[in-house]
C-alpha positions in Angstrom: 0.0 0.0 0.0 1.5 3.5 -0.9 2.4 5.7 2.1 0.4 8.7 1.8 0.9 10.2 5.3 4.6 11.0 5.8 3.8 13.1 8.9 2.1 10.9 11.0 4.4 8.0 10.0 7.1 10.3 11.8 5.3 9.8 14.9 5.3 6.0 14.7 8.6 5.9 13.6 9.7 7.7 16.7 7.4 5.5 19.3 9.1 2.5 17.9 12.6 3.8 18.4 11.9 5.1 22.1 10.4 1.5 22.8 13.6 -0.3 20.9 16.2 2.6 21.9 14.7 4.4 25.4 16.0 4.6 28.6 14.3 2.6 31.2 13.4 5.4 33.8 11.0 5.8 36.6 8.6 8.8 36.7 6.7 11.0 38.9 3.3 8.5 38.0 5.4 5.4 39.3 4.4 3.8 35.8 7.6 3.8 34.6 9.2 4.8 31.0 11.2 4.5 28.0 13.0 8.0 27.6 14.9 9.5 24.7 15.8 13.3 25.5 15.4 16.3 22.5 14.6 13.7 19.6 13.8 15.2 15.8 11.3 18.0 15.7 7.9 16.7 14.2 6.5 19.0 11.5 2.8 19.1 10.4 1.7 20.8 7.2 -1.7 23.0 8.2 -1.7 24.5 4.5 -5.1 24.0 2.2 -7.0 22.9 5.7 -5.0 20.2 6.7 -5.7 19.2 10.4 -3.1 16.9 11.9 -5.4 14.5 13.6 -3.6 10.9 13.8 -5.4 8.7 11.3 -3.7 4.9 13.1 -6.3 6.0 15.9 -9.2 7.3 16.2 -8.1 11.1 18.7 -10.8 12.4 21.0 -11.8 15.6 18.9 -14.2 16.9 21.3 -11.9 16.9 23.7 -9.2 19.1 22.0 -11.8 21.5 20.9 -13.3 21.9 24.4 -10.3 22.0 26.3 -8.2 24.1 24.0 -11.7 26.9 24.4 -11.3 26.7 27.8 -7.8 27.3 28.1 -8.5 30.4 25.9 -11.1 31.4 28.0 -8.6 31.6 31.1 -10.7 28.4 33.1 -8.7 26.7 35.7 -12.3 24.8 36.6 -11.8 21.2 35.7 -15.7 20.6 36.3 -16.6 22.7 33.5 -15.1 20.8 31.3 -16.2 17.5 32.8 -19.9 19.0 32.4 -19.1 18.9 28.5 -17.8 15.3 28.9 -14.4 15.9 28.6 -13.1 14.3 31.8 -9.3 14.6 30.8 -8.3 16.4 33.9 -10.7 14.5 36.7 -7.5 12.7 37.8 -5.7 16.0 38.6 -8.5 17.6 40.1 -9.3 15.2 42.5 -10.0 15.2 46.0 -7.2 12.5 46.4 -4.9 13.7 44.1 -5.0 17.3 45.2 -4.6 16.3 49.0 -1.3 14.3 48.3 0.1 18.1 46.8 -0.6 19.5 50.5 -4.1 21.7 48.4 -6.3 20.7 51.3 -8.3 23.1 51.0 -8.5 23.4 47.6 -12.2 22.6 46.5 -12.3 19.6 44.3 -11.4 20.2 40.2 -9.7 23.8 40.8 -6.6 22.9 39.3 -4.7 26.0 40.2 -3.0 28.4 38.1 -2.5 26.0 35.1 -2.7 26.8 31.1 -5.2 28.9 30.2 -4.6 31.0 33.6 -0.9 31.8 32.7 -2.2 32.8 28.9 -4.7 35.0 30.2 -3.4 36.6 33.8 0.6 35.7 33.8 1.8 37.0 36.6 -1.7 37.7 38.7 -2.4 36.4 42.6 -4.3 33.5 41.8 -7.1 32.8 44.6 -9.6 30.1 43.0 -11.1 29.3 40.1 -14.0 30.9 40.9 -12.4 34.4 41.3 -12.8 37.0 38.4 -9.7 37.7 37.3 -10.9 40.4 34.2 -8.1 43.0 33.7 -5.6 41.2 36.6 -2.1 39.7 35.1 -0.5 40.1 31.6 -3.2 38.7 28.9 -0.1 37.3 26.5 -2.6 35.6 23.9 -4.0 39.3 23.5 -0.1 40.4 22.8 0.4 37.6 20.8 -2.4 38.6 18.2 -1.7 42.1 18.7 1.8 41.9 17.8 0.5 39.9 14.4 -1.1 42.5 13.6 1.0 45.2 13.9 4.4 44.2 13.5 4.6 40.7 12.2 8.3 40.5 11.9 8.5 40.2 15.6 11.2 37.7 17.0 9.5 38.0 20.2 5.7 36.6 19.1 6.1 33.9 22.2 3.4 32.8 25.1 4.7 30.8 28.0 2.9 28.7 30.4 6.3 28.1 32.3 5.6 30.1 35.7 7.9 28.6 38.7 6.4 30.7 41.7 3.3 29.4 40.4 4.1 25.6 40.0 3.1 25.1 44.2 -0.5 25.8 43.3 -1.1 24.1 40.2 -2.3 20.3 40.0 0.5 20.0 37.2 2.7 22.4 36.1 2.8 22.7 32.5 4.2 19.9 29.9 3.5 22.2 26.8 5.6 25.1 27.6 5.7 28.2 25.4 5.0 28.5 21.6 6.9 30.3 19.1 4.5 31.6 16.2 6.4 33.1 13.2 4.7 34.8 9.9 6.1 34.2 6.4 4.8 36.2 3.2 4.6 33.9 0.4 4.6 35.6 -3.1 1.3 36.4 -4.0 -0.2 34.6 -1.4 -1.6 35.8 2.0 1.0 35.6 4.7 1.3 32.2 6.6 1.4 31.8 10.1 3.3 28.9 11.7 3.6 27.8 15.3 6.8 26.0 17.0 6.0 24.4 20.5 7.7 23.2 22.8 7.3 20.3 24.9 9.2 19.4 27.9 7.3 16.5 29.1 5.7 14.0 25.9 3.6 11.1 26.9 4.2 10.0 23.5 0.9 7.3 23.1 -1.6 9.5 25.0 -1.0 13.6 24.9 1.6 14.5 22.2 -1.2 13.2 19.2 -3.6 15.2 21.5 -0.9 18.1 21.9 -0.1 17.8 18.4 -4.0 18.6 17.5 -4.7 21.4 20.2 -1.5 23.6 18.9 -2.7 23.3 15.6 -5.9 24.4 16.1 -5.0 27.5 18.5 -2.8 28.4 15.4 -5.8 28.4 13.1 -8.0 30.1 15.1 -5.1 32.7 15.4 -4.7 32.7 11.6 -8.8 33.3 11.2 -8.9 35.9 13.5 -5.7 38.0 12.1 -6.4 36.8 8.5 -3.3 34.8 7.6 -2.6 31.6 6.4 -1.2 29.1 8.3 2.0 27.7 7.4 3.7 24.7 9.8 3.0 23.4 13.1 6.2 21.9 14.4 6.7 20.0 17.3 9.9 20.5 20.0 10.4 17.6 22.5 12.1 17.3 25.6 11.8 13.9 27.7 9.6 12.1 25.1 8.4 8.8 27.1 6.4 5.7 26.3 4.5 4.5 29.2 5.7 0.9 29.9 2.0 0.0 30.2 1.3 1.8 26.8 4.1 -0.4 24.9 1.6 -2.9 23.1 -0.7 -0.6 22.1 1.8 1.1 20.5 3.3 -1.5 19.0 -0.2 -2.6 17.6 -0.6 1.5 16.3 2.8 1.2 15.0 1.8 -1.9 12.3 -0.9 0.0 11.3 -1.1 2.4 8.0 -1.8 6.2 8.4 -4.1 7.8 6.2 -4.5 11.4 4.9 -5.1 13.8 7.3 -8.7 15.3 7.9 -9.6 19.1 7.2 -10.5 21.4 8.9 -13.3 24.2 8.5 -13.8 26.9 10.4 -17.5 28.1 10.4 -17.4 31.8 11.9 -16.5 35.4 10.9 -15.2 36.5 14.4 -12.0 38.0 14.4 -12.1 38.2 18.5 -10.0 34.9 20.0 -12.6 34.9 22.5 -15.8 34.5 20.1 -15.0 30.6 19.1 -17.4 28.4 20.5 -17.5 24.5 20.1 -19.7 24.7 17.0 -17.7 26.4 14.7 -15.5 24.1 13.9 -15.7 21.5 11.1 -13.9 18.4 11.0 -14.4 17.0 7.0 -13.0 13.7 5.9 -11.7 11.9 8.9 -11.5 8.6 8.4 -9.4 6.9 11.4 -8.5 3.4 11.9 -10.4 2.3 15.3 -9.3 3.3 19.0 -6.7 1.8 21.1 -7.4 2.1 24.7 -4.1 3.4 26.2 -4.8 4.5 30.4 -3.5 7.8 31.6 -1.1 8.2 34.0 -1.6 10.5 36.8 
């Protein structure tokens, strides 16, 4: 069969390799690992629509979408997005869980000052996810678009998530650390924006297909709303692990054949990040082989 999906092959490739080639390492989870540090960069085409979604499973679309609004919305409420059945972060935000980090008194699913809070209100006293924290903190997804807009050629178009003083309150301190987005003026053409993240923690078999996805999609809903293009998603990794209990399943993933990439449509005229909402996006042509249950580690 002729290998249409170069991309996504990548990925595979690399999952084999950290199985075959990985250190054997324990981790915070107590699962256990194979490790290789900084391995090559994956790069994902977004041109023409394209939507990195892995084809050799089926990925939890809704979840991307839902989570990756509610970081833009600033949310650090892990029941709001369990309402939407998206129940990604129940582990973290649990009553257990949050106990054994010395958050006591930390009401059950307030996940601290995690992602969407370090986008929105960098720098700001974080209280509880309940608190309104309009106008408080640096809003650096506002600069980020901002800067697109005006001056384009920036070096500096960056938004970070990495916030030390922070890391005591949050359930997890951030594994996608800061993108890089960078715009490139094709001749003739509308200029193309392109996003490099970087990653410092990879669970290769569960989040970086779901990282992978959610990157590419804030970069498209950053294209629509400055009316650009969009160019490259490409992938950074630090410690990029298999779990030891998500070997098979890889392995299984790994035999399989990828398939074109979906597209991806999206069905609004806002040009405000914060007017997105779950139903404007359009997902045409997905056609993944079926799911392989892989458990997260928490």
């Amino acid at each position: 069969m002729t290998m249409t999906n170069q991309e996504e092959q990548a990925y595979l490739d690399l999952c084999v390799r950290i199985i075959k080639e990985g250190e054997h390492r324990p981790d915070r989870t107590g699962t256990g690992t194979y490790s290789l540090f900084a391995p090559p960069q994956l790069r994902f085409n977004l041109r023409d629509g394209q939507f990195p979604l892995l084809t050799t499973k089926k990925t939890f679309v809704k979840g991307i979408i839902h989570e990756l609004l509610w970081f833009v919305e600033g949310c650090t409420d892990g029941k709001k997005l369990s309402e939407k059945g998206v129940r990604i972060w129940e582990g973290n935000g649990s009553r257990e869980y949050l106990d054994s980090l010395g958050l006591k008194d930390r009401e059950v699913g307030d996940l601290g000052p995690v992602y969407g809070f370090q986008w929105r209100h960098f720098g700001a006293q974080y209280k509880d996810c309940k608190t309104d924290y309009t106008g408080q903190g640096f809003d650096q997804l506002s600069r980020v678009i901002e800067t697109l807009r005006t001056n384009p050629y920036d070096r500096r178009i960056i938004m970070s998530a990495w916030n030390p003083p922070d890391f005591e309150k949050m359930a997890l301190p951030p594994c996608h650390v800061f993108c890089h987005f960078y715009v490139s003026f094709p001749k003739d053409k509308k200029p193309e924006l392109s996003c490099l993240m970087y990653q410092r923690s990879c669970d290769m078999g569960l989040g970086v297909p779901f990282n992978v996805a959610s990157y590419a999609l804030l970069t498209k809903m950053i294209a629509h709303v400055v009316d650009m293009d969009c160019g490259d998603f490409i992938h950074t990794m630090g410690d990029a692990h298999v779990y030891l209990d998500h070997v098979d399943a890889l392995k299984v993933q790994a035999e399989r054949i990828p398939k074109k990439f979906p597209t991806l449509r999206i069905n609004t005229n806002t040009k405000d990040i914060d007017g997105f909402k779950f139903e404007d996006f359009q997902i045409d042509n997905y056609d993944p082989h079926p799911p392989i249950k892989m458990k997260m580690s928490v």
